[in-house]
C-alpha positions in Angstrom: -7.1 13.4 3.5 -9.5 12.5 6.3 -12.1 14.8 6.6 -13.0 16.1 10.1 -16.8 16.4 11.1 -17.6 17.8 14.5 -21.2 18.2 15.3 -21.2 21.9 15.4 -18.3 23.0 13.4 -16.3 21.1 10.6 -12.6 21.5 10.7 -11.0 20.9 6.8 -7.5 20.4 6.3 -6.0 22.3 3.4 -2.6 22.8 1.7 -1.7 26.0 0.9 0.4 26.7 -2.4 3.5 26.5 -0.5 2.9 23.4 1.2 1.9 24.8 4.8 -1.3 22.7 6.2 -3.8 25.7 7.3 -7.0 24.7 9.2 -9.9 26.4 7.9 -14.0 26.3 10.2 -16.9 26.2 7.9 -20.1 25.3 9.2 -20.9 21.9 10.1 -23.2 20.7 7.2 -24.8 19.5 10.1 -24.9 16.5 9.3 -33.5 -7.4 -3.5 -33.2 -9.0 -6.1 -30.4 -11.3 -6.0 -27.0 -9.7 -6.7 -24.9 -11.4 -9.7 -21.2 -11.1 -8.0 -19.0 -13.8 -8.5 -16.8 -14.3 -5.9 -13.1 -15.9 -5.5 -12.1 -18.1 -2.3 -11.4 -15.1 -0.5 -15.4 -14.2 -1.1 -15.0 -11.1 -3.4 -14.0 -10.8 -7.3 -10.5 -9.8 -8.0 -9.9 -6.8 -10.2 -7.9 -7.7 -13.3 -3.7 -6.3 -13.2 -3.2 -4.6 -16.2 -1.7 -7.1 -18.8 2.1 -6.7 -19.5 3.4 -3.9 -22.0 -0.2 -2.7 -22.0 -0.1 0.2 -19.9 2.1 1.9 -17.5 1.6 4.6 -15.1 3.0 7.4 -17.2 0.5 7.0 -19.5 -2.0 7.6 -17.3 -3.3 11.9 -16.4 -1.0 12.5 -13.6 -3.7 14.7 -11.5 -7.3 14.8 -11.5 -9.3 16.9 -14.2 -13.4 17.3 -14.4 -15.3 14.4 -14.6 -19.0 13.5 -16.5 -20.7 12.7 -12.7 -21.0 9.0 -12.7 -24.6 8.3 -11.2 -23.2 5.4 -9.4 -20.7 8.1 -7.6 -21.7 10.3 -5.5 -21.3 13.4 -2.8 -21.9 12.9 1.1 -23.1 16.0 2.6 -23.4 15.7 6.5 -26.8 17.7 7.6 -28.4 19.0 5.0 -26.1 21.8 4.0 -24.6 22.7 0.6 -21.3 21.4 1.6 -19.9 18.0 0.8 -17.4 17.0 2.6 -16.8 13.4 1.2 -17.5 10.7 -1.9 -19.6 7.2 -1.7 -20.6 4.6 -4.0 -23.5 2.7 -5.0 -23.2 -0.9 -4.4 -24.6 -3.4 -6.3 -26.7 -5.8 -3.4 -29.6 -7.4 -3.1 -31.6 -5.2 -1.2 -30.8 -2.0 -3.8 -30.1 0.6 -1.3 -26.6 0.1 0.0 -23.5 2.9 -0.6 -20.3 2.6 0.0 -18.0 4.9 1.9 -14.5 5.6 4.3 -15.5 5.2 7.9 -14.2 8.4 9.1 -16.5 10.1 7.1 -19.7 9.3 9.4 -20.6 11.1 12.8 -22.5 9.4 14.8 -26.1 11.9 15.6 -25.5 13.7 12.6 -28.5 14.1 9.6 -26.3 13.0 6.6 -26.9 12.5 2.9 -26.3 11.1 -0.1 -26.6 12.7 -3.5 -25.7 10.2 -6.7 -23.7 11.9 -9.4 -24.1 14.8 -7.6 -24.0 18.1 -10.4 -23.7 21.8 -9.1 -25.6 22.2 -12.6 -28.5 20.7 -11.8 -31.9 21.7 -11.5 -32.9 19.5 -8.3 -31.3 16.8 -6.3 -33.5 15.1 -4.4 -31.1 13.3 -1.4 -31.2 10.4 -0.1 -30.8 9.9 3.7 -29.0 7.5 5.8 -30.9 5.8 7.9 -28.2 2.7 8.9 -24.5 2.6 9.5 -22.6 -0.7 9.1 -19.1 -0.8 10.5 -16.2 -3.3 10.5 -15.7 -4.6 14.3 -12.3 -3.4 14.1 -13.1 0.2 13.2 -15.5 0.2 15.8 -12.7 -1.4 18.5 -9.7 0.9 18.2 -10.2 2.3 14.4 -7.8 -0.2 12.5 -7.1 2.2 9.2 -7.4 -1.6 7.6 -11.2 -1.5 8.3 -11.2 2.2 7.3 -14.8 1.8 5.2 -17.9 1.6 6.0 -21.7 0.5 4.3 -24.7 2.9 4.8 -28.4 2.3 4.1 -30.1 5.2 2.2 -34.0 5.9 2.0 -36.3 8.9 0.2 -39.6 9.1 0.4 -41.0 8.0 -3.0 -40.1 4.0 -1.8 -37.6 3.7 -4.9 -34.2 2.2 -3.9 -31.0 4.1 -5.2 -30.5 1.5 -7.5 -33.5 1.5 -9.5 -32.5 5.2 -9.9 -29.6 5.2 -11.2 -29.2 1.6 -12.8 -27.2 -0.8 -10.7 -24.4 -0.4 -8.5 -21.1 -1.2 -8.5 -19.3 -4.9 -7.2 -17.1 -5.2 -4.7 -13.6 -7.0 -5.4 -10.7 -7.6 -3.5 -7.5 -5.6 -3.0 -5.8 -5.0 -6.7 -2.7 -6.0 -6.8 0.5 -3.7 -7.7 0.2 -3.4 -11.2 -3.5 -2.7 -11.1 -5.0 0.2 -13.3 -8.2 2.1 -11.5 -9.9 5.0 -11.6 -11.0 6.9 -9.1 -13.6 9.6 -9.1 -15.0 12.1 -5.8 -15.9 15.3 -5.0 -13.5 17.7 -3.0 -14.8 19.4 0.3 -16.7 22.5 -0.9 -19.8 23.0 -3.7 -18.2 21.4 -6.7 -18.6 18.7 -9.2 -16.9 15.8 -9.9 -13.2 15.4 -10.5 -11.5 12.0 -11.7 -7.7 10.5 -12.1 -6.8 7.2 -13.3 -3.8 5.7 -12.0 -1.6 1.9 -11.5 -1.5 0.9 -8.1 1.6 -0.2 -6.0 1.8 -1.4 -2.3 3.0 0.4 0.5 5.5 -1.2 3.0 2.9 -1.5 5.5 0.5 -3.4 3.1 -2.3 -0.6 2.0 -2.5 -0.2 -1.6 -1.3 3.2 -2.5 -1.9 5.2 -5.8 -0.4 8.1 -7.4 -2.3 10.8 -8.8 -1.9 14.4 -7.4 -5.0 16.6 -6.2 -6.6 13.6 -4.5 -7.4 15.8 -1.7 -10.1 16.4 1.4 -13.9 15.2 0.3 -11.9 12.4 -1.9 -12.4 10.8 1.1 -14.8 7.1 0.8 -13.8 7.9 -3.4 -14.0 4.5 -5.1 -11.1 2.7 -6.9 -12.6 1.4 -9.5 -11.7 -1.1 -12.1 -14.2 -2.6 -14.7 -17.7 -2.2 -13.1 -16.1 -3.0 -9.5 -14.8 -1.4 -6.8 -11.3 -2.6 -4.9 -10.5 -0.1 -2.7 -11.3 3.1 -2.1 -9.7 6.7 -0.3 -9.3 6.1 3.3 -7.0 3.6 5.4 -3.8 4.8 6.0 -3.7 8.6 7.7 -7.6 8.7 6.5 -6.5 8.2 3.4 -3.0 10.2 3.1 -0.8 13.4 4.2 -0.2 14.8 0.8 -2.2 15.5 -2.2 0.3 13.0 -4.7 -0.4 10.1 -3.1 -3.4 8.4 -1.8 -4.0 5.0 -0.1 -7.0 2.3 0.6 -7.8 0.2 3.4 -7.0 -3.7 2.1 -10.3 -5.1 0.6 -10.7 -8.4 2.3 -13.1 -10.9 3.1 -13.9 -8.5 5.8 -16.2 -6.2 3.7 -17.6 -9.1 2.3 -18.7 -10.2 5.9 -20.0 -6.2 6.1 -21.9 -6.0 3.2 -23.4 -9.1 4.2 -24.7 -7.9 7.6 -26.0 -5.3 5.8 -27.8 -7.4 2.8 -29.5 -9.1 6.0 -30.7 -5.6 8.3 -33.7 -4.2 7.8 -35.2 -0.9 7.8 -35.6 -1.6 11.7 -31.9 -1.9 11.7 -30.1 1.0 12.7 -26.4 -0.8 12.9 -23.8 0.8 14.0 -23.1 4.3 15.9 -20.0 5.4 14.2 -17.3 6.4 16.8 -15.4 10.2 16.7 -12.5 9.4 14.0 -8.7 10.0 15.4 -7.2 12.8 13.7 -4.7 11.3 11.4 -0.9 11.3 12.0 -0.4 14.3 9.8 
Protein backbone atom coordinates (compact mmCIF):
# COMPACT_ATOMS: atom_id res chain seq x y z
CA UNK A 1 0.00 0.00 0.00
CA UNK A 2 2.95 2.45 0.25
CA UNK A 3 2.79 5.04 -2.01
CA UNK A 4 5.92 5.97 -3.95
CA UNK A 5 6.87 9.81 -4.37
CA UNK A 6 9.91 10.58 -6.51
CA UNK A 7 10.62 14.28 -6.93
CA UNK A 8 9.90 14.36 -10.53
CA UNK A 9 7.68 11.48 -11.24
CA UNK A 10 5.36 9.38 -8.86
CA UNK A 11 5.31 5.74 -9.38
CA UNK A 12 1.70 4.08 -8.02
CA UNK A 13 1.26 0.61 -7.48
CA UNK A 14 -2.04 -0.84 -8.78
CA UNK A 15 -3.77 -4.25 -8.90
CA UNK A 16 -5.25 -5.05 -11.90
CA UNK A 17 -8.64 -7.16 -11.92
CA UNK A 18 -6.81 -10.25 -12.17
CA UNK A 19 -4.43 -9.70 -9.56
CA UNK A 20 -1.22 -8.65 -11.68
CA UNK A 21 0.61 -5.58 -9.83
CA UNK A 22 1.05 -2.93 -12.95
CA UNK A 23 3.19 0.23 -12.27
CA UNK A 24 1.49 3.19 -13.64
CA UNK A 25 3.89 7.20 -13.95
CA UNK A 26 1.63 10.14 -13.25
CA UNK A 27 3.13 13.33 -12.58
CA UNK A 28 4.71 13.99 -9.46
CA UNK A 29 2.17 16.32 -7.59
CA UNK A 30 5.29 17.90 -7.01
CA UNK A 31 5.18 17.94 -3.89
CA UNK A 32 -2.09 25.94 22.42
CA UNK A 33 -4.33 25.63 24.47
CA UNK A 34 -3.76 22.77 26.66
CA UNK A 35 -4.81 19.39 25.23
CA UNK A 36 -7.40 17.27 27.48
CA UNK A 37 -5.81 13.52 26.73
CA UNK A 38 -5.77 11.31 29.34
CA UNK A 39 -3.08 9.09 29.28
CA UNK A 40 -2.37 5.28 30.65
CA UNK A 41 1.14 4.28 32.09
CA UNK A 42 2.27 3.67 28.70
CA UNK A 43 1.49 7.70 28.09
CA UNK A 44 -1.42 7.31 25.60
CA UNK A 45 -5.26 6.35 26.06
CA UNK A 46 -6.22 2.90 25.20
CA UNK A 47 -8.96 2.34 22.69
CA UNK A 48 -11.83 0.32 24.22
CA UNK A 49 -12.07 -3.82 22.73
CA UNK A 50 -15.42 -4.29 21.67
CA UNK A 51 -17.35 -5.84 24.66
CA UNK A 52 -18.16 -9.65 24.34
CA UNK A 53 -21.22 -10.83 22.03
CA UNK A 54 -21.48 -7.20 20.99
CA UNK A 55 -20.06 -7.28 17.75
CA UNK A 56 -18.05 -9.39 15.43
CA UNK A 57 -16.27 -8.85 12.38
CA UNK A 58 -18.96 -10.14 10.05
CA UNK A 59 -21.13 -7.68 10.96
CA UNK A 60 -19.06 -5.12 9.96
CA UNK A 61 -19.12 -3.74 5.66
CA UNK A 62 -16.53 -6.03 4.38
CA UNK A 63 -14.93 -3.31 1.79
CA UNK A 64 -14.91 0.31 1.87
CA UNK A 65 -17.99 2.41 0.42
CA UNK A 66 -18.20 6.45 0.18
CA UNK A 67 -17.84 8.26 3.09
CA UNK A 68 -19.42 12.02 4.43
CA UNK A 69 -15.51 13.69 4.49
CA UNK A 70 -14.75 13.83 8.05
CA UNK A 71 -13.12 17.40 8.53
CA UNK A 72 -10.75 15.98 10.93
CA UNK A 73 -9.53 13.57 7.85
CA UNK A 74 -7.96 14.54 5.29
CA UNK A 75 -6.01 14.24 1.68
CA UNK A 76 -2.13 14.79 1.33
CA UNK A 77 -1.30 16.10 -2.03
CA UNK A 78 2.61 16.35 -2.56
CA UNK A 79 3.28 19.86 -4.64
CA UNK A 80 0.41 21.42 -5.34
CA UNK A 81 -1.09 19.22 -7.86
CA UNK A 82 -4.65 17.80 -8.04
CA UNK A 83 -3.41 14.49 -7.14
CA UNK A 84 -3.52 12.99 -3.69
CA UNK A 85 -1.56 10.46 -3.12
CA UNK A 86 -2.17 9.74 0.73
CA UNK A 87 -4.55 10.35 4.01
CA UNK A 88 -3.67 12.39 7.40
CA UNK A 89 -5.30 13.33 10.46
CA UNK A 90 -5.87 16.16 12.67
CA UNK A 91 -4.44 15.76 16.03
CA UNK A 92 -5.85 17.10 18.86
CA UNK A 93 -2.47 19.15 20.62
CA UNK A 94 -1.75 22.03 22.22
CA UNK A 95 -0.35 24.05 19.71
CA UNK A 96 -3.65 23.38 17.09
CA UNK A 97 -1.72 22.69 14.01
CA UNK A 98 -0.42 19.23 14.19
CA UNK A 99 -1.54 16.17 11.51
CA UNK A 100 -1.01 13.00 11.53
CA UNK A 101 0.36 10.71 8.87
CA UNK A 102 2.54 7.29 7.54
CA UNK A 103 6.14 8.24 7.20
CA UNK A 104 6.66 6.95 3.84
CA UNK A 105 4.29 9.31 2.64
CA UNK A 106 6.80 12.49 2.97
CA UNK A 107 9.70 13.47 0.49
CA UNK A 108 12.08 15.35 1.76
CA UNK A 109 12.29 18.93 -0.73
CA UNK A 110 8.97 18.39 -1.83
CA UNK A 111 5.98 21.43 -1.57
CA UNK A 112 3.28 19.21 0.11
CA UNK A 113 -0.22 19.81 1.46
CA UNK A 114 -2.82 19.17 3.38
CA UNK A 115 -6.45 19.53 2.65
CA UNK A 116 -9.07 18.57 5.67
CA UNK A 117 -12.08 16.60 4.63
CA UNK A 118 -10.99 17.08 1.37
CA UNK A 119 -14.41 17.08 -1.26
CA UNK A 120 -13.93 16.89 -5.10
CA UNK A 121 -17.47 18.81 -4.69
CA UNK A 122 -16.32 21.68 -3.32
CA UNK A 123 -16.18 25.10 -4.36
CA UNK A 124 -12.65 26.04 -2.81
CA UNK A 125 -10.09 24.36 -0.72
CA UNK A 126 -7.80 26.52 0.65
CA UNK A 127 -4.57 24.07 1.68
CA UNK A 128 -2.64 24.01 4.27
CA UNK A 129 1.15 23.67 3.89
CA UNK A 130 3.67 21.76 5.75
CA UNK A 131 6.12 23.66 7.04
CA UNK A 132 7.75 20.85 9.71
CA UNK A 133 8.33 17.13 9.61
CA UNK A 134 8.66 15.14 12.86
CA UNK A 135 9.99 11.69 12.56
CA UNK A 136 10.53 8.74 14.96
CA UNK A 137 14.54 8.17 15.44
CA UNK A 138 13.99 4.78 14.18
CA UNK A 139 12.43 5.66 10.87
CA UNK A 140 14.97 8.06 10.41
CA UNK A 141 17.93 5.22 11.29
CA UNK A 142 17.10 2.28 9.07
CA UNK A 143 13.09 2.86 8.55
CA UNK A 144 11.76 0.36 11.31
CA UNK A 145 7.96 -0.25 9.65
CA UNK A 146 7.29 -0.07 13.67
CA UNK A 147 7.98 3.72 13.57
CA UNK A 148 6.13 3.81 10.14
CA UNK A 149 4.19 7.45 11.10
CA UNK A 150 5.11 10.55 11.21
CA UNK A 151 3.74 14.31 12.70
CA UNK A 152 3.69 17.32 10.34
CA UNK A 153 3.17 21.10 11.16
CA UNK A 154 0.65 22.87 8.76
CA UNK A 155 0.36 26.74 8.26
CA UNK A 156 -2.04 29.15 5.81
CA UNK A 157 -1.86 32.47 5.63
CA UNK A 158 -4.89 33.81 7.43
CA UNK A 159 -2.91 32.82 11.10
CA UNK A 160 -5.89 30.35 11.94
CA UNK A 161 -4.62 26.87 13.16
CA UNK A 162 -6.30 23.75 11.44
CA UNK A 163 -7.94 23.16 14.49
CA UNK A 164 -9.90 26.21 15.03
CA UNK A 165 -11.12 25.26 11.47
CA UNK A 166 -12.36 22.35 11.69
CA UNK A 167 -13.16 21.86 15.53
CA UNK A 168 -10.63 19.82 17.34
CA UNK A 169 -8.55 17.02 16.40
CA UNK A 170 -8.47 13.66 17.14
CA UNK A 171 -6.35 11.79 20.39
CA UNK A 172 -3.87 9.56 20.08
CA UNK A 173 -4.25 6.03 21.97
CA UNK A 174 -2.26 3.14 22.08
CA UNK A 175 -2.24 -0.02 19.89
CA UNK A 176 -5.95 -1.73 20.08
CA UNK A 177 -5.84 -4.79 21.02
CA UNK A 178 -7.33 -7.96 18.90
CA UNK A 179 -10.72 -7.67 19.36
CA UNK A 180 -10.82 -3.96 18.74
CA UNK A 181 -13.59 -2.36 16.42
CA UNK A 182 -12.21 0.88 14.24
CA UNK A 183 -12.85 2.71 11.50
CA UNK A 184 -10.89 3.82 9.11
CA UNK A 185 -11.42 6.51 6.51
CA UNK A 186 -8.77 7.92 3.38
CA UNK A 187 -8.57 8.86 0.14
CA UNK A 188 -7.16 6.56 -2.67
CA UNK A 189 -4.38 7.91 -5.01
CA UNK A 190 -6.21 9.90 -7.77
CA UNK A 191 -8.95 12.97 -7.60
CA UNK A 192 -11.60 11.36 -5.42
CA UNK A 193 -13.47 11.74 -2.19
CA UNK A 194 -13.52 9.90 0.75
CA UNK A 195 -14.05 6.19 1.16
CA UNK A 196 -14.48 4.39 4.69
CA UNK A 197 -14.61 0.65 6.12
CA UNK A 198 -15.10 -0.34 9.58
CA UNK A 199 -13.52 -3.45 10.79
CA UNK A 200 -12.20 -5.76 14.28
CA UNK A 201 -8.66 -5.84 14.57
CA UNK A 202 -6.44 -8.95 15.07
CA UNK A 203 -2.58 -9.25 15.42
CA UNK A 204 -0.23 -10.42 13.02
CA UNK A 205 2.58 -12.89 14.00
CA UNK A 206 5.07 -10.38 13.82
CA UNK A 207 3.20 -7.94 16.22
CA UNK A 208 1.54 -5.15 13.78
CA UNK A 209 -2.11 -4.90 14.21
CA UNK A 210 -3.71 -5.97 11.11
CA UNK A 211 -7.33 -5.31 9.82
CA UNK A 212 -9.50 -6.81 7.31
CA UNK A 213 -11.47 -4.77 5.06
CA UNK A 214 -10.89 -5.14 1.25
CA UNK A 215 -10.17 -1.96 -1.10
CA UNK A 216 -7.82 -0.40 1.46
CA UNK A 217 -5.54 0.38 -1.25
CA UNK A 218 -2.61 3.15 -2.43
CA UNK A 219 -3.47 6.92 -0.99
CA UNK A 220 -5.00 4.80 2.22
CA UNK A 221 -1.73 5.26 3.14
CA UNK A 222 -1.22 7.63 6.84
CA UNK A 223 -5.48 6.64 7.00
CA UNK A 224 -6.39 6.73 10.70
CA UNK A 225 -7.78 3.77 12.74
CA UNK A 226 -10.01 5.23 14.60
CA UNK A 227 -12.09 4.30 17.55
CA UNK A 228 -14.26 6.74 19.71
CA UNK A 229 -12.71 10.31 19.02
CA UNK A 230 -9.12 8.62 18.98
CA UNK A 231 -6.76 7.43 16.75
CA UNK A 232 -4.69 3.84 17.48
CA UNK A 233 -3.09 3.13 14.53
CA UNK A 234 -3.23 4.00 11.31
CA UNK A 235 -2.21 2.51 7.34
CA UNK A 236 1.40 2.10 7.22
CA UNK A 237 4.00 -0.32 9.06
CA UNK A 238 4.28 -3.53 7.71
CA UNK A 239 5.18 -3.50 3.68
CA UNK A 240 3.98 0.39 3.94
CA UNK A 241 1.02 -0.74 5.07
CA UNK A 242 0.29 -4.15 3.08
CA UNK A 243 0.71 -6.23 -0.32
CA UNK A 244 -2.96 -6.78 -1.03
CA UNK A 245 -6.07 -4.81 -0.95
CA UNK A 246 -7.93 -7.36 1.88
CA UNK A 247 -5.77 -6.78 4.45
CA UNK A 248 -4.13 -3.76 5.85
CA UNK A 249 -1.67 -3.22 8.80
CA UNK A 250 -0.38 -0.31 11.39
CA UNK A 251 2.75 0.45 12.90
CA UNK A 252 2.30 -0.51 16.99
CA UNK A 253 1.19 2.74 18.70
CA UNK A 254 3.62 3.08 21.60
CA UNK A 255 4.87 5.43 23.91
CA UNK A 256 7.01 6.24 20.96
CA UNK A 257 4.52 8.63 19.27
CA UNK A 258 3.79 10.01 22.38
CA UNK A 259 7.57 11.00 22.71
CA UNK A 260 6.85 12.45 18.83
CA UNK A 261 4.02 14.40 19.31
CA UNK A 262 5.63 15.73 22.14
CA UNK A 263 8.78 17.04 20.31
CA UNK A 264 6.46 18.49 18.21
CA UNK A 265 3.97 20.22 20.96
CA UNK A 266 7.50 21.83 21.89
CA UNK A 267 8.97 23.12 18.07
CA UNK A 268 8.18 26.17 16.85
CA UNK A 269 7.47 27.72 13.64
CA UNK A 270 11.50 28.13 13.56
CA UNK A 271 11.52 24.46 13.76
CA UNK A 272 11.83 22.66 10.69
CA UNK A 273 12.39 18.97 12.29
CA UNK A 274 13.13 16.37 10.39
CA UNK A 275 14.25 15.74 6.49
CA UNK A 276 12.27 12.68 5.72
CA UNK A 277 14.57 10.07 4.20
CA UNK A 278 13.70 8.27 0.44
CA UNK A 279 11.18 5.33 1.75
CA UNK A 280 12.37 1.54 0.79
CA UNK A 281 10.15 0.06 -1.65
CA UNK A 282 8.15 -2.46 0.23
CA UNK A 283 8.77 -6.24 0.00
CA UNK A 284 5.89 -6.70 -2.40
Amino acid sequence: MRTRRPAVSHRVRLTGPAGAVVMVLTVAACAGGASDRTATSTGVPDPDPIPPGVAEAESFPASVHPAVPDPRIGALFLGGGPVHTCTGTVLDSRTQDLVLTAAHCLADGVDTTFVPGFDPAAADTDPWHVTAVYLDPRWLADQDEQADFAIVRVTRHDGTTIEQQVGGGLALASAPAAGTAVAVTGYLVGEGGALTCRGVTTMADDGFPSLECAGVADGFSGAPWVTGSAVAGLVGGLDGGGCGEDTSYSPRFDGGVERLLARAEAGDASDAGDAAPAADAPAC
